[in-house]
C-alpha positions as CSV (number, residue, x, y, z in Angstrom):
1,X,42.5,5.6,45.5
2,X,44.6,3.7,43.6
3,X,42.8,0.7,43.9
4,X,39.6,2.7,42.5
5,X,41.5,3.6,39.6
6,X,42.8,0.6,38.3
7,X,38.8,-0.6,38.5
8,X,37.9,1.8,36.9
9,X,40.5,1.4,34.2
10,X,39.5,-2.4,33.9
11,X,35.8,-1.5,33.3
12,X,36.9,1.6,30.7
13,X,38.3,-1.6,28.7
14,X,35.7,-4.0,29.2
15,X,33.0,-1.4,27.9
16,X,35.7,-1.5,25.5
17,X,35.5,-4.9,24.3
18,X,31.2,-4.6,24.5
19,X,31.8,-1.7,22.4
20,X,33.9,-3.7,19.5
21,X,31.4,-6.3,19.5
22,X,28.0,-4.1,19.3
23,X,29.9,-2.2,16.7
24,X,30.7,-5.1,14.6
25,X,26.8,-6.6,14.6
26,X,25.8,-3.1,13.1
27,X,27.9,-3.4,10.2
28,X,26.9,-7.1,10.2
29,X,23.6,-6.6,9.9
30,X,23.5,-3.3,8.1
31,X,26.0,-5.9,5.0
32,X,23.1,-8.3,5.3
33,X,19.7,-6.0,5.3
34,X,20.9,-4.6,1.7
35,X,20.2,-7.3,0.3
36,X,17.6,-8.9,2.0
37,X,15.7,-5.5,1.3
38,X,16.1,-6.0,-2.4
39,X,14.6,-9.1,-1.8
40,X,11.7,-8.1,0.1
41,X,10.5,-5.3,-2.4
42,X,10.7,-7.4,-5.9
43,X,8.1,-10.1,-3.2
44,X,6.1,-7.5,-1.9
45,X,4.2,-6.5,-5.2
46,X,4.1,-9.8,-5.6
47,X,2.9,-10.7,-2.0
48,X,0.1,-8.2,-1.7
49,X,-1.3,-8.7,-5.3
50,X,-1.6,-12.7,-4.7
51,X,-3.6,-11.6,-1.5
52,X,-5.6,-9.3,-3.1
53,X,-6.4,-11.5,-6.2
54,X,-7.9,-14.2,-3.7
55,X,-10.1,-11.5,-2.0
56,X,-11.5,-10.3,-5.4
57,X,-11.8,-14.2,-6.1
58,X,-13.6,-14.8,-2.9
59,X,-16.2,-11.5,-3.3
60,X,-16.9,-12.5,-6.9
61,X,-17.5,-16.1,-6.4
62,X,-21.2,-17.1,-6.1
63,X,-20.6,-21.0,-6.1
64,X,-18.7,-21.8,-2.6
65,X,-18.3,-25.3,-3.6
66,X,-14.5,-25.5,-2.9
67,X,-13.5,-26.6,0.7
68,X,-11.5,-23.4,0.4
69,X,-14.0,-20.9,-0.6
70,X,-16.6,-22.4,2.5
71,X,-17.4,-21.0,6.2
72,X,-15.1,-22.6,8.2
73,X,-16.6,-25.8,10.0
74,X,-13.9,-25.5,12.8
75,X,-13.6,-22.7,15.5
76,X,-10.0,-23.9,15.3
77,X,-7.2,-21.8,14.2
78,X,-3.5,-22.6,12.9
79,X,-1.3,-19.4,13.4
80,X,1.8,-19.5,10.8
81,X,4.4,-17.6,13.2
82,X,7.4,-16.1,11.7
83,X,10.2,-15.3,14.1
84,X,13.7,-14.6,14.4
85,X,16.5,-17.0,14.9
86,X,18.2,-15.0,17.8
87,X,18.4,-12.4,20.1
88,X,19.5,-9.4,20.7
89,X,16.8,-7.1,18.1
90,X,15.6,-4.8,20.6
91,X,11.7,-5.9,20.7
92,X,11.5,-7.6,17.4
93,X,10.6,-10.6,18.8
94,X,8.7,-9.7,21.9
95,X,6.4,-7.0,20.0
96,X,5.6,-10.3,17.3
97,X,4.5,-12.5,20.7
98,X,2.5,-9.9,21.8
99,X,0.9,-9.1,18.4
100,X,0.0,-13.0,18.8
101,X,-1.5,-12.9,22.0
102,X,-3.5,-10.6,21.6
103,X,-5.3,-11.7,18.1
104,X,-5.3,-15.3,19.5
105,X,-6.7,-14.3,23.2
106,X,-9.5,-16.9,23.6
107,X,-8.8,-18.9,20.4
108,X,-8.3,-22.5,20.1
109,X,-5.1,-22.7,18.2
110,X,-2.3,-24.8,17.2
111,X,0.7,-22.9,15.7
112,X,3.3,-23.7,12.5
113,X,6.7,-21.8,14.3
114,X,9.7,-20.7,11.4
115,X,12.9,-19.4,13.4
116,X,14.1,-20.7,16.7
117,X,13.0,-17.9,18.9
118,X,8.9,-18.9,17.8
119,X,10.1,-22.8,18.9
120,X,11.4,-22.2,21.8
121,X,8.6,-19.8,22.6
122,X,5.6,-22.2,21.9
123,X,8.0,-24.6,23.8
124,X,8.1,-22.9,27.1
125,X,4.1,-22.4,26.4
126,X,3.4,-25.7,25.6
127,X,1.4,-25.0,22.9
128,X,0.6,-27.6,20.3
129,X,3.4,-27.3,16.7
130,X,2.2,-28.3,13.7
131,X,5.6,-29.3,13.2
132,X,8.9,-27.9,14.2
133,X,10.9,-28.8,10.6
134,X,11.2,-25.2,9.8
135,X,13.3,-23.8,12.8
136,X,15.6,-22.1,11.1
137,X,14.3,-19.2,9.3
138,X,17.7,-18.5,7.5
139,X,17.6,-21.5,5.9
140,X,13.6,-21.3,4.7
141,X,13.6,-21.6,0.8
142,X,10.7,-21.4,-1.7
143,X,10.9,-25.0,-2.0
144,X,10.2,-25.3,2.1
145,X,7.2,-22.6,1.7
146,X,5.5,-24.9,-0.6
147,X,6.3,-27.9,1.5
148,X,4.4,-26.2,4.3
149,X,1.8,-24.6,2.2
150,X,0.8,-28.2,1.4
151,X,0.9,-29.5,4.4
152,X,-1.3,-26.9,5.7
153,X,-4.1,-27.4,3.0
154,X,-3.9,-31.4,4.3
155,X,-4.8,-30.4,7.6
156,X,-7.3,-27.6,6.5
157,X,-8.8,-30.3,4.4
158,X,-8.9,-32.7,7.2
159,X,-11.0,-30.0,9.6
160,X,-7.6,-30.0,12.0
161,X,-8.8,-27.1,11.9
162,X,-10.5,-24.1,10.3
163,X,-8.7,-21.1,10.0
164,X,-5.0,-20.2,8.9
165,X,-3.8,-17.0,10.0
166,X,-0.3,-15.3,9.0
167,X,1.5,-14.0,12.1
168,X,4.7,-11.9,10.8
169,X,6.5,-8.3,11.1
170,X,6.0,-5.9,8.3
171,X,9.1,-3.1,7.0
172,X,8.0,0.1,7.5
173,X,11.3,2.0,7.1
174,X,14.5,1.4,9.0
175,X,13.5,2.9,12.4
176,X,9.9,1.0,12.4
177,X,9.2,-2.5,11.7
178,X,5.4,-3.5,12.3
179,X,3.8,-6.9,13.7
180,X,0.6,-7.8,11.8
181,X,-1.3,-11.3,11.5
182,X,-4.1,-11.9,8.6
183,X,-6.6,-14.5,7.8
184,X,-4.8,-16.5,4.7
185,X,-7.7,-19.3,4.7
186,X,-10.6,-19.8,4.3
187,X,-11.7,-17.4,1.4
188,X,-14.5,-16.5,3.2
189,X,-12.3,-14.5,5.8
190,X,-10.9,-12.7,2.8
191,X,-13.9,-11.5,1.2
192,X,-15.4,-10.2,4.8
193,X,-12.0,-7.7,4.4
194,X,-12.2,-4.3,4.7
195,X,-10.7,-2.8,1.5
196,X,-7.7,-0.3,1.7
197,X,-8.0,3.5,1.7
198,X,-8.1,5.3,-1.8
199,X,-9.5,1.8,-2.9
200,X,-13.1,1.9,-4.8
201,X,-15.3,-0.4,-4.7
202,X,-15.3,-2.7,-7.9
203,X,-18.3,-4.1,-9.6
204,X,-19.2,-7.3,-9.0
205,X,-17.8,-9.8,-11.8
206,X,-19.1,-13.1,-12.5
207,X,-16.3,-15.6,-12.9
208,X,-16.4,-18.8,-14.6
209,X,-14.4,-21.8,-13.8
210,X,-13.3,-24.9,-15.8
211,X,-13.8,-27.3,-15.2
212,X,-15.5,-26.2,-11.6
213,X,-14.5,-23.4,-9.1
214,X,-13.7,-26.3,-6.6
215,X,-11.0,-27.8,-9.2
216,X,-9.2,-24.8,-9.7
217,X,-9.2,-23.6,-5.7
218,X,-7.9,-26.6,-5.1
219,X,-4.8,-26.0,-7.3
220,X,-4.4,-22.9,-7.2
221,X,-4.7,-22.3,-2.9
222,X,-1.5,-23.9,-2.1
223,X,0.5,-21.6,-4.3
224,X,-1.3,-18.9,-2.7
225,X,0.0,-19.8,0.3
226,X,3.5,-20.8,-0.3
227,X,3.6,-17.1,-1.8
228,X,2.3,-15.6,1.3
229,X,4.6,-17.5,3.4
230,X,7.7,-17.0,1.4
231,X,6.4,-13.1,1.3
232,X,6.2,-13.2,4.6
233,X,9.6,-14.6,5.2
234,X,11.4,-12.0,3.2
235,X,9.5,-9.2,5.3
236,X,10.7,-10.8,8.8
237,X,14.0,-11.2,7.5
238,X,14.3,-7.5,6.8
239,X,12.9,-6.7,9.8
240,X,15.0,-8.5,11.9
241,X,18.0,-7.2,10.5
242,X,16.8,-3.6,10.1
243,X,15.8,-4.0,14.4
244,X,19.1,-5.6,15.3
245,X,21.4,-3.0,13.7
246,X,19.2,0.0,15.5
247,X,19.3,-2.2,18.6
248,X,23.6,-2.6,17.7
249,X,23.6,0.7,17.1
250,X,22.0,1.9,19.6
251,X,24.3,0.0,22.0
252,X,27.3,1.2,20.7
253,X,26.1,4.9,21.5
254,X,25.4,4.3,24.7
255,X,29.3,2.4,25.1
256,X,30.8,5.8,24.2
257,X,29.1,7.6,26.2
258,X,29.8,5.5,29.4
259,X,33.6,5.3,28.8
260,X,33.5,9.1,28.0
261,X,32.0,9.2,31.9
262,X,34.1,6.7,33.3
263,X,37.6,8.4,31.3
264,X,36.4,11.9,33.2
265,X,36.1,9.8,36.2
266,X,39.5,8.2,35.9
267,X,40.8,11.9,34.9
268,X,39.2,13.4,38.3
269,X,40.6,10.5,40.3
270,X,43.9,10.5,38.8
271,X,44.1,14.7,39.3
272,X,43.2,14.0,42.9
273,X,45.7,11.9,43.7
274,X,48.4,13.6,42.5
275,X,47.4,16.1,44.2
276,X,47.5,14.3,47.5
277,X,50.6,13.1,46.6
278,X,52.1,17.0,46.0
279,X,50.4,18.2,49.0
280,X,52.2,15.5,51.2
281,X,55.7,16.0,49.8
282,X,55.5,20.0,50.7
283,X,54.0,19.3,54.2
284,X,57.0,16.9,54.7
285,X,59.4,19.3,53.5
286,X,57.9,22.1,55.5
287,X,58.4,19.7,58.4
288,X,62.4,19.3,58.0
């Protein structure tokens, strides 16, 4: 008996320990989500007007003379994946894979990973990186969201391949955070979009570009994309953080309730054995 007590009053402080630690992640990641949710709501207006800008551009436009703005000559996709750095989110990162594989089931496709968990993923996988500079998403800046925006356009310009697709995790509130890839390139993708609901449908506007429409979709895509990238990135981040402090959170709840169990466990045991322990002293003294 005693024996079960004292492991039982080991675990009661390791659950403990577990308990300080979970606790500490919440508040953590609760210090950092403030701010990274500021962030993300001054990029979403931002974010979702560049998007829909480009659509308008690419229903309008009557020329198709930009590489851009043309059906896509490649069956090939690139999938811009935007992960976490680490673990323990709840299904942050799982539900994103999953979101993946299912749009790309059947799909030739080479992948652009941001955060270590889509490296190591694609790793184990095998599956071809446009590069692996951005494995960190902590440390992505504007600066690196252009860098990639142009070296996406290269390739896209090359025929590497012929479709760019956005694979991140929208913030929905603080209890749901929602995986979602898009078509990003080429405009053609865009303009075959289903508009959202309470949307009307616009007239048709004939735009004029100088010098030509190929001129100015050639400057002007790569900044689309760095924007959708960096908008991205701020949504992830949020998400992350908002997961990982329900997931810490979660955790925490479940660490009181076990050493709640395990102190009314030790209390039984304890009771019992004094009990025992009374109950031999009278038989003895009965015996004398």
């Amino acid at each position: 008996m005693a024996q079960n007590m004292k492991a039982v009053k080991l675990r009661i402080k390791s659950v403990q320990s577990t308990m300080q630690i979970t606790k500490a992640m919440e508040l953590v990641a609760s210090s950092k989500m403030r701010r990274a949710k500021e962030r993300a709501d001054t990029c979403r207006p931002y974010f979702k007007t560049l998007h829909r800008t480009l659509q308008d551009i690419a229903e309008e436009n009557t020329e198709f003379m930009s590489v851009y703005a043309k059906e896509a000559s490649s069956g090939k996709y690139c999938y811009v994946v935007i992960a976490g750095d680490r673990g323990l989110a709840g299904g942050y990162n799982s539900n994103l894979f999953k979101c993946l594989e299912a749009d790309s089931a059947g799909k030739d496709y080479v992948v652009l990973p941001i955060g270590k968990k889509a490296v190591e993923y694609f790793k184990r996988r095998k599956v071809e990186c446009v590069t692996e500079e951005f494995a960190e998403i902590a440390g992505v800046s504007v600066a690196d969201c252009f860098e990639m925006a142009h070296l996406l356009c290269r390739e896209f310009k090359k025929g590497t391949f012929g479709h760019i697709q956005l694979c991140y995790t929208t913030f929905l509130s603080m209890l749901s955070q929602q995986p979602d890839v898009f078509s990003m390139l080429p405009l053609t993708d865009l303009a075959k979009e289903e508009p959202e609901e309470g949307e009307k449908e616009k007239c048709r506007n004939l735009i004029l570009y100088e010098p030509d429409s190929s001129t100015v979709f050639d400057a002007i895509v790569p900044e689309y994309l760095a924007g959708l990238i960096y908008g991205g990135v701020c949504e992830s981040v949020v998400s992350e953080l908002a997961a990982r402090r329900n997931a810490m959170e979660a955790a925490t709840n479940n660490a009181e309730e076990m050493i709640e169990k395990l102190n009314l466990y030790y209390n039984r045991a304890r009771q019992a054995s004094i009990t025992q322990e009374i109950t031999e002293i009278v038989a003895g003294a009965e015996g004398i």
